[in-house]
N, C-alpha and C positions, 0 to 999 in steps of 0.2 A: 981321245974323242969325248970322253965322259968329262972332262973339267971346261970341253970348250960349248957342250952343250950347257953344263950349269952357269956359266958365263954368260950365254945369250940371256937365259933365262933369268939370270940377274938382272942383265941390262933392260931385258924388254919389263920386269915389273918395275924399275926403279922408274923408265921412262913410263908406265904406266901412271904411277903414284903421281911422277912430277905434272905430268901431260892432264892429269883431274885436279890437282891442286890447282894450277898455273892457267891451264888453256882448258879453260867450261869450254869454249866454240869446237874444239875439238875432240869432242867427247868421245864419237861415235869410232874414230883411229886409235882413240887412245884405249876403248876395250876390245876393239881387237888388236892388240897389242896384246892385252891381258889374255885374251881367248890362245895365240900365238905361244905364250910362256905355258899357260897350261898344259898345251897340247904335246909341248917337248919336256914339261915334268914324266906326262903319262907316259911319253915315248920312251926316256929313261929310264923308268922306272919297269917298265915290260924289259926294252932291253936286258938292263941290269939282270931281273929275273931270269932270263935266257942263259944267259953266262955261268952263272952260277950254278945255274941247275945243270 
């Protein structure tokens, strides 16, 4: 579970980065996108701490 969420998360900032270089008209999908990756690092990163602890 933890490498297919670092996976989205990859995807969705890579699509981020390309979606503001490439498509200005699409700005406003392309940070929530970024808002999206964020929110499943922080998820992770709670998780993670869960488990271990």
């Amino acid at each position: 579970m933890n490498k297919i969420l670092w996976g989205i998360i990859i995807v969705l900032f890579i699509g981020w980065i390309l979606g503001f270089l490439v498509f200005k008209i699409l700005g406003g999908i392309i940070h929530i996108l970024l808002v999206l990756a964020i929110v499943l690092i922080i998820y992770n990163w709670f998780t993670g701490i869960k488990e271990k602890g």
